[in-house]
C-alpha positions as CSV (number, residue, x, y, z in Angstrom):
1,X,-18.7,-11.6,10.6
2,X,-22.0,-12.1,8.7
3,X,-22.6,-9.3,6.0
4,X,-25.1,-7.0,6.7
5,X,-27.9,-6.3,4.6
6,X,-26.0,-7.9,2.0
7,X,-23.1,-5.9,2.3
8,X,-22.4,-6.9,-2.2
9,X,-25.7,-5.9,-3.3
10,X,-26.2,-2.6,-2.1
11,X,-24.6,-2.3,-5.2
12,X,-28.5,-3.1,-6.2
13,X,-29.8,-6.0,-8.0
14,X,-32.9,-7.7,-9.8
15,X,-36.8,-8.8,-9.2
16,X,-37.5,-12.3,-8.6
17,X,-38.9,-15.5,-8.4
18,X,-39.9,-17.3,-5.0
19,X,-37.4,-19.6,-3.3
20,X,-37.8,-23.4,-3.3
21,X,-40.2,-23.9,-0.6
22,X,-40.6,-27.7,-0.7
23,X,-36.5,-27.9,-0.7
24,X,-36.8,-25.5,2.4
25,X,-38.9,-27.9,3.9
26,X,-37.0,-30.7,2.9
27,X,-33.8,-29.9,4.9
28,X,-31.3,-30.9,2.4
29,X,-27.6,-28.6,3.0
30,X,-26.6,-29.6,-0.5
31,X,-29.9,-29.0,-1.9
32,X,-30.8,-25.7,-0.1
33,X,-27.5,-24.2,-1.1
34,X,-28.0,-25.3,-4.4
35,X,-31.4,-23.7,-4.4
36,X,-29.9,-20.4,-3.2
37,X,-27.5,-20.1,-5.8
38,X,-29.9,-20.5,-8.1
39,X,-31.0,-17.1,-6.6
40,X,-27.7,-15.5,-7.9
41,X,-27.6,-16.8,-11.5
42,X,-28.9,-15.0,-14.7
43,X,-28.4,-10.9,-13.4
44,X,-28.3,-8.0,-15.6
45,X,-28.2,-5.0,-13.5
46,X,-28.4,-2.7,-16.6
47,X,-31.4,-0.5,-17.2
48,X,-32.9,-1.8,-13.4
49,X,-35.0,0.2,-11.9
50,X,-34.1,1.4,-7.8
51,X,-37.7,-1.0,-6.7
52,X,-36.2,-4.1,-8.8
53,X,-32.9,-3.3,-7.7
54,X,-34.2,-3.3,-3.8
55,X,-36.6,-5.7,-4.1
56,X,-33.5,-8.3,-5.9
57,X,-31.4,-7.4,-2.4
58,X,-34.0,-8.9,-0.5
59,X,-34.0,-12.1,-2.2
60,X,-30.2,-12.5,-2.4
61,X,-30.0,-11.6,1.0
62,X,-32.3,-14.7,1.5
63,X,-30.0,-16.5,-0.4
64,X,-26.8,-15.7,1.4
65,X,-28.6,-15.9,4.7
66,X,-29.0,-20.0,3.4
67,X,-25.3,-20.4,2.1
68,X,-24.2,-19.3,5.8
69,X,-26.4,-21.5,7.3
70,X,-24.3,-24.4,5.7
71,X,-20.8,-23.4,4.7
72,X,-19.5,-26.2,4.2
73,X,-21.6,-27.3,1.7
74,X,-21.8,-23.4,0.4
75,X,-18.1,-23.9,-0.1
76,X,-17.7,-26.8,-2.0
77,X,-20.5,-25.8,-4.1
78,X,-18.9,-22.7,-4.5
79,X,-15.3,-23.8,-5.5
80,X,-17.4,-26.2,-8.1
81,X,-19.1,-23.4,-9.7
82,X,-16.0,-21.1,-9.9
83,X,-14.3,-24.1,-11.4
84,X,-16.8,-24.4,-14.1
85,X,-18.8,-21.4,-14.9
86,X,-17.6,-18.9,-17.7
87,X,-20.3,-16.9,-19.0
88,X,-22.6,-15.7,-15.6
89,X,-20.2,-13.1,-15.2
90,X,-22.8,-11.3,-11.7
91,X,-22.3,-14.8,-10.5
92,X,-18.5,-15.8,-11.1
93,X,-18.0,-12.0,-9.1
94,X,-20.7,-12.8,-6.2
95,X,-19.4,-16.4,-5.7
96,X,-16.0,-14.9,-5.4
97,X,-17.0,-12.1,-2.9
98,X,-19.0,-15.1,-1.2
99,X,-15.6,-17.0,-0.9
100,X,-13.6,-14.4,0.7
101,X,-16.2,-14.7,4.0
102,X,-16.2,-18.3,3.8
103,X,-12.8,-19.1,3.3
104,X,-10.4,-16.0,4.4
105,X,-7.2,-18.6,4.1
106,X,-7.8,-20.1,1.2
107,X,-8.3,-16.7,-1.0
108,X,-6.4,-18.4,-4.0
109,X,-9.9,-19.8,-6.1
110,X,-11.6,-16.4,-5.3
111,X,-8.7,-14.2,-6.7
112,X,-8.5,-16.6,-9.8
113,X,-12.5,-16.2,-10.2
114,X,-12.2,-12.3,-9.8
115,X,-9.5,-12.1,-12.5
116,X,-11.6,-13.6,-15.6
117,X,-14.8,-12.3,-14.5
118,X,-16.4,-9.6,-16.4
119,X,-16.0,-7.5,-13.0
120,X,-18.2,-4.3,-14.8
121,X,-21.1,-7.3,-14.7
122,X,-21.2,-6.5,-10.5
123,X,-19.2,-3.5,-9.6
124,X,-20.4,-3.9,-5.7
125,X,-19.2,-7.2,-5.6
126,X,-16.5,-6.7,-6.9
127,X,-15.6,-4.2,-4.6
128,X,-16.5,-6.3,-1.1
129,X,-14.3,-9.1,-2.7
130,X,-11.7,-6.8,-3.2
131,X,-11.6,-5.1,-0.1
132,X,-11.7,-8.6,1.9
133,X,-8.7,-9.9,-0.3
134,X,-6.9,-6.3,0.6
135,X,-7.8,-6.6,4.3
136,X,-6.2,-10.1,4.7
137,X,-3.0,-8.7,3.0
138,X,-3.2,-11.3,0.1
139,X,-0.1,-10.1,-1.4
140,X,-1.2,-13.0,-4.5
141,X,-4.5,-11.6,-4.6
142,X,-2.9,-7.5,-5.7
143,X,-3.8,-8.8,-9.5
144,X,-7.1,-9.9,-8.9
145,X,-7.6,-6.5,-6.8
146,X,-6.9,-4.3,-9.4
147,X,-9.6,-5.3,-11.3
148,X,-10.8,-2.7,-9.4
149,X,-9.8,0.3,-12.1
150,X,-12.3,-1.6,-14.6
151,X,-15.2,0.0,-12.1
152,X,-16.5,3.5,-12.3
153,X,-18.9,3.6,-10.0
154,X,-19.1,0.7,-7.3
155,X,-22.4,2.0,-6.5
156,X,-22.7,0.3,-3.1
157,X,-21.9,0.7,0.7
158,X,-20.5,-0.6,4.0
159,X,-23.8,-1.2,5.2
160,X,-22.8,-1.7,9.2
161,X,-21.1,1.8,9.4
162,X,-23.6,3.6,6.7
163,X,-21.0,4.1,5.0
164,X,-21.5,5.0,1.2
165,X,-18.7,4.0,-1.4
166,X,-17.5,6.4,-3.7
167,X,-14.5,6.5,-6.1
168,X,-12.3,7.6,-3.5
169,X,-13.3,5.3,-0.5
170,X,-13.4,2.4,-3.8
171,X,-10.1,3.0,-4.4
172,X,-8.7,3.7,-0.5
173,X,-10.4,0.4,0.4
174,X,-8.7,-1.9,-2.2
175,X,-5.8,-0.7,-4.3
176,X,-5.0,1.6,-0.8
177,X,-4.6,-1.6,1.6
178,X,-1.0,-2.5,-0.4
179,X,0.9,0.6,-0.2
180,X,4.0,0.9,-1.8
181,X,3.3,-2.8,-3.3
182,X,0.8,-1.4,-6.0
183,X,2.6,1.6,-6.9
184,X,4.5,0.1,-10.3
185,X,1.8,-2.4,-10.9
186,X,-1.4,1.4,-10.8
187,X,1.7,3.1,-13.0
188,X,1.2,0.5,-15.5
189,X,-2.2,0.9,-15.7
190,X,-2.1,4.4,-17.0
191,X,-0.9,2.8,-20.4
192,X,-4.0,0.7,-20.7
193,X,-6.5,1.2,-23.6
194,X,-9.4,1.4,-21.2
195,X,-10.1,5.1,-19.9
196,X,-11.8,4.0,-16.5
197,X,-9.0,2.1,-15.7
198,X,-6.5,5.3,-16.7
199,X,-8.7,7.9,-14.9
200,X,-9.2,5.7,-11.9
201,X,-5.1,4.2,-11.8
202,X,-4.5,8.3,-11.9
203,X,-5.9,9.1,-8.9
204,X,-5.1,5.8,-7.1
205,X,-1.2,6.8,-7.4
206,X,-2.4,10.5,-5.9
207,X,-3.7,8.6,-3.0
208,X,-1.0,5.8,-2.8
209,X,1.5,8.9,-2.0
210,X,4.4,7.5,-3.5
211,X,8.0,9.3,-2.5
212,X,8.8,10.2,-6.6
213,X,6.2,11.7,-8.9
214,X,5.9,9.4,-12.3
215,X,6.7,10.7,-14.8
216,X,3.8,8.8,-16.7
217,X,1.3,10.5,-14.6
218,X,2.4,14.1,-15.7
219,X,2.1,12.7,-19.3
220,X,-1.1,11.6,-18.9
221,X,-2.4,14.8,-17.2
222,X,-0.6,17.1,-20.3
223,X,-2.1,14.7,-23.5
224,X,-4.2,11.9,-22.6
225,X,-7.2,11.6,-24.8
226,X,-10.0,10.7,-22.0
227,X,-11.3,14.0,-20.3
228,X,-11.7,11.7,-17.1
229,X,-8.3,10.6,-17.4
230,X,-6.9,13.9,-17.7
231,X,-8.9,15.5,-14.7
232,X,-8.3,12.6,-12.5
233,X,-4.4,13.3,-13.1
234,X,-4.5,16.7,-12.5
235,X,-6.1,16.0,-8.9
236,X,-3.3,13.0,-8.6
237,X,-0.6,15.9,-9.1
238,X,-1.9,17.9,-6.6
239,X,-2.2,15.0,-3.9
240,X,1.4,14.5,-5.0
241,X,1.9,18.3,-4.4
242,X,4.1,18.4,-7.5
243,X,6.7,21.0,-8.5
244,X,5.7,21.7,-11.6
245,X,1.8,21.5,-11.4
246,X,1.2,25.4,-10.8
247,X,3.2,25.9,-13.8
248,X,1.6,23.4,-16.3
249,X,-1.9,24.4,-14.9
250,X,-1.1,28.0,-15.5
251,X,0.1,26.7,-19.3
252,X,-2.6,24.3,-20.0
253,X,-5.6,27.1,-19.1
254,X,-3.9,29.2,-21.3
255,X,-3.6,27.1,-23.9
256,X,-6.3,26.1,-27.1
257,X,-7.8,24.2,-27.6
258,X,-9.0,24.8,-24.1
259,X,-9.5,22.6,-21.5
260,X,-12.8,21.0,-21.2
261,X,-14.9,21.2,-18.1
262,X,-14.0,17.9,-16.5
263,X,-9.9,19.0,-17.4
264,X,-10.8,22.3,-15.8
265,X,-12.6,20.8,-12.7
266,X,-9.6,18.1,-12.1
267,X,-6.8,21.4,-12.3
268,X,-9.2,23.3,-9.8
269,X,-9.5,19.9,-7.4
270,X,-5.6,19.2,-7.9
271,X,-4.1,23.0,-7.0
272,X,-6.6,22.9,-3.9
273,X,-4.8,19.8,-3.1
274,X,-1.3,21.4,-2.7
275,X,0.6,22.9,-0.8
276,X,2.0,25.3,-3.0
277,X,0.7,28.7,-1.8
278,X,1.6,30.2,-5.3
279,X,-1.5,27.9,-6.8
280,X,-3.5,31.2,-5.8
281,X,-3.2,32.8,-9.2
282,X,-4.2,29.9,-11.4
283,X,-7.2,29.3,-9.0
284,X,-8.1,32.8,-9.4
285,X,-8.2,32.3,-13.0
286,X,-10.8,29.4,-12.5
287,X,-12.8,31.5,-10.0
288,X,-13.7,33.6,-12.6
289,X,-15.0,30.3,-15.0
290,X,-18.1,30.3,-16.9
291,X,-19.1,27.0,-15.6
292,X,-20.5,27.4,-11.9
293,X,-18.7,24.5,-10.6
294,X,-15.1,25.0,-11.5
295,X,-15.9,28.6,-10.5
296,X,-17.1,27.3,-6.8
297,X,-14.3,24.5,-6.7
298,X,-11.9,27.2,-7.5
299,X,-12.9,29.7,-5.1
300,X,-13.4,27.3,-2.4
301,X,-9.7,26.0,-3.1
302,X,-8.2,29.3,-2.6
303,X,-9.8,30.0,0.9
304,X,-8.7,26.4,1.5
305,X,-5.0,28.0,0.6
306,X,-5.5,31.2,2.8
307,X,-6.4,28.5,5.4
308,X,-3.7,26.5,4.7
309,X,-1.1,29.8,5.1
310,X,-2.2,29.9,8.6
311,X,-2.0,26.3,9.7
312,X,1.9,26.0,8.6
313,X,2.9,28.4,10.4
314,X,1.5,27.5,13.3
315,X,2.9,23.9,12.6
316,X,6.6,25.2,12.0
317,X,6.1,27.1,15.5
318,X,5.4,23.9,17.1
319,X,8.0,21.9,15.3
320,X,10.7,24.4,17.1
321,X,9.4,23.5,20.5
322,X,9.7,19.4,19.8
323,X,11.9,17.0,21.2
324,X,13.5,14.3,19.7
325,X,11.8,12.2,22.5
326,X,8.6,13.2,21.4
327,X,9.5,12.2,17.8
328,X,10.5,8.6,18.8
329,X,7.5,8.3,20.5
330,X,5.5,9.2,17.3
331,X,7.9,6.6,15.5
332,X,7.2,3.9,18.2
333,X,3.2,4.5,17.8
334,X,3.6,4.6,14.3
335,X,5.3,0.9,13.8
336,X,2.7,-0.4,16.0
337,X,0.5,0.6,14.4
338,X,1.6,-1.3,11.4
339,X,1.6,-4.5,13.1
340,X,-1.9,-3.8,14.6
341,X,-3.8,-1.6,12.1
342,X,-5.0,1.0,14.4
343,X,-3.2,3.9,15.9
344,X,-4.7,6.7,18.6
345,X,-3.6,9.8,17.2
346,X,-4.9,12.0,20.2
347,X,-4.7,15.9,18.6
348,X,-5.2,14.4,15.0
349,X,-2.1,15.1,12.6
350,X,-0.6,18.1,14.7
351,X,1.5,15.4,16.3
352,X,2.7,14.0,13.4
353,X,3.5,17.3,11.7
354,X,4.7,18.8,14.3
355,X,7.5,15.7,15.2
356,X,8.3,14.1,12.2
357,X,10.2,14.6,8.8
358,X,10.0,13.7,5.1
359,X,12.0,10.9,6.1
360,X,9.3,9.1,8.3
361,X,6.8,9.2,4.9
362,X,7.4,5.6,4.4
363,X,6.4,4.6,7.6
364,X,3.3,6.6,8.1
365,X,2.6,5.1,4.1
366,X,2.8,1.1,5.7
367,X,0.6,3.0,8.9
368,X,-2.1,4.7,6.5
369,X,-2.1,1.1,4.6
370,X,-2.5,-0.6,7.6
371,X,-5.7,0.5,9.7
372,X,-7.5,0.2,6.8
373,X,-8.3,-3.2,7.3
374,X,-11.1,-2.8,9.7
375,X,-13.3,-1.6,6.5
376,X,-14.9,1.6,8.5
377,X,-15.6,5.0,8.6
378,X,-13.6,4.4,12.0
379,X,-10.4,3.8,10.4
380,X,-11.0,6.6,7.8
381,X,-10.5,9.0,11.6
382,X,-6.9,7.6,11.6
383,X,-6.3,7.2,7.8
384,X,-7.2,10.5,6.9
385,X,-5.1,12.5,9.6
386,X,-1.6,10.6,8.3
387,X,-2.4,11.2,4.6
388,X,-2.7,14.7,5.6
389,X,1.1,14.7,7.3
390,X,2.1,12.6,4.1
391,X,0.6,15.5,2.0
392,X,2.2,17.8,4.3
393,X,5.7,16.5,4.5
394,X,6.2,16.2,1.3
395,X,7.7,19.4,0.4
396,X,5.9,22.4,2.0
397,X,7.8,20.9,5.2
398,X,10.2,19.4,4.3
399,X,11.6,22.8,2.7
400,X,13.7,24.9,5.3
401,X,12.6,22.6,8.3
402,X,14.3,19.5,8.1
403,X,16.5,18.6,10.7
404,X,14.6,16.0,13.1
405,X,13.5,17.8,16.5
């Protein structure tokens, strides 16, 4: 399918000059493609203003409109450019994003651009390309899709579901699509020297939901220098709903020098995350912050727990009245859904919680992975239900109600 409204540069982009009109008019392929990606070379989107940046998406949509009017000729172009260029970093990235459309089989030259490139240079396209190497499960490509961690704000979209990009969705989209594949690979990453690529590979491994907690990810939470990476670990523990967080958030607030405000915001976001009901009293202590934010994130996390009290016991009702049929039809829907990337979960995750076991977390990991290759806020419906039952199942349930239905 065609990108819409330039699906890469809602990222944002550059003024410009006018388009070759006499090679328009001329009806060259070669030299109308060559003409449009003139259009991409020479961008610096730092320090542009939101006109230059919407008026530059108008022109590069122009531009890509051209290069699928002749693919052919867009792709060899392309492939010659990626071979050659080394400094036009907004280029290298956009060619490579352009690749992934062109060619989906041949992913090999756009994963190879992606990896040298300066990706910071175009964090939207760097994103799409990423996402579209994820979504045709380019195992190869996992390298070139981590890359990803350099970004710290894609600043972009999925512009045919309206569907704005934050860091979560940035990271759910790319790093997400591979599962249990990326997890050593994102723990690695929390050793790097770069503190983007800490904070983000910190809260990737929250959402990856991997069966053990790392212990590098505790470490990183308890000393790391970069306030970012330290508050994005603290919400990756609670995602993880780890053992020990209540206890080393209760420490850590207590401690001095005190936690700064991002620290303190990451501990309130990461014991609203679990499912540890005993997270009350540090939130309690962060209600009562002197910084209006962690006070409301803090005080919305604890009616999130009174809420939360509620729900599991209505879930562990439920789970007494299920059968084991029921649970090998949630199996059977499950492994489908892994071979099809989309799954109808009919009552949302009260199915799953109420039928399956801690056991079953790998498979609804390869389902969550799965659907999201269709790229929409549709798949986000089925996505977001199983990482809830992953969440759920990881100890909360799994303690004192076990045994398969």
């Amino acid at each position: 399918m065609r990108p819409s409204a330039r699906l890469t540069l809602a990222a944002g982009l550059l003024a410009a000059h006018a388009f070759r009109c006499e090679v328009w008019a001329a009806g060259d392929p070669t030299a109308e493609v060559a003409a449009a990606i003139d259009q991409l070379r020479g961008i610096h989107l730092a320090g542009m203003s939101a006109a230059q940046k919407t008026a530059l998406g108008q022109r590069l949509d122009k531009a890509w409109d051209t290069l699928f009017d002749h693919p052919e000729a867009a792709k060899k172009a392309t492939l010659d450019i990626l071979a050659n260029e080394h400094d036009d970093n907004f280029l290298i990235v956009d060619l490579a994003h352009l690749l992934t459309v062109l060619d989906p089989k041949s992913l090999g030259p756009a994963a190879a651009a992606l990896s040298r490139a300066d990706v910071t240079a175009h964090p939207g396209g760097t994103f799409h390309a990423a996402a579209n190497m994820a979504a045709l499960h380019c195992g190869a490509c996992l390298p070139a899709v981590l890359r990803i961690l350099e970004i710290k704000d894609a600043d972009t979209s999925i512009v045919e579901h309206a569907l704005p990009i934050d860091q979560n969705l940035m990271l759910i989209f790319t790093v997400g699509q591979y599962g249990e594949d990326a997890v050593a690979p994102v723990i690695a990453k929390l050793s790097s020297d770069n503190c983007v690529v800490r904070s983000n590979a910190g809260l990737a491994l929250g959402l990856l939901q991997p069966r053990s907690i790392a212990g590098e990810i505790r470490a990183t939470a308890a000393a790391d220098a970069c306030d970012d990476a330290r508050g994005n670990a603290w919400v990756a523990l609670g995602l993880l709903d780890d053992p020990l967080l209540v206890a080393a958030a209760t420490k850590r607030l207590a401690a001095t020098p005190p936690a700064s405000r991002v620290e303190r915001l990451g501990i309130a976001h990461g014991l609203g995350s679990t499912f540890s009901l005993s997270a009350r009293g540090p939130l309690r202590t962060l209600a009562a912050d002197s910084d209006s934010a962690v006070a409301a994130a803090a005080k919305q996390a604890v009616r999130g727990l009174d809420e939360l009290e509620v729900r599991l016991e209505q879930v562990k009702k439920q789970r007494l009245g299920a059968s084991s049929r029921k649970r090998s039809k949630m199996i059977r829907r499950l492994e489908k859904a892994v071979s099809v990337g989309r799954i109808d979960l009919d009552e949302g995750p009260d199915d799953l919680l109420s039928t399956l076991t801690s056991a079953d977390i790998p498979l609804l990991n390869r389902a969550r992975a799965a659907v999201l290759n269709r790229l929409s806020d549709e798949c986000l419906g089925e996505y977001y239900p199983m990482t809830y039952a992953v969440r759920a199942l990881r100890r909360q349930l799994a303690t004192g109600a076990e045994a398969p239905p």
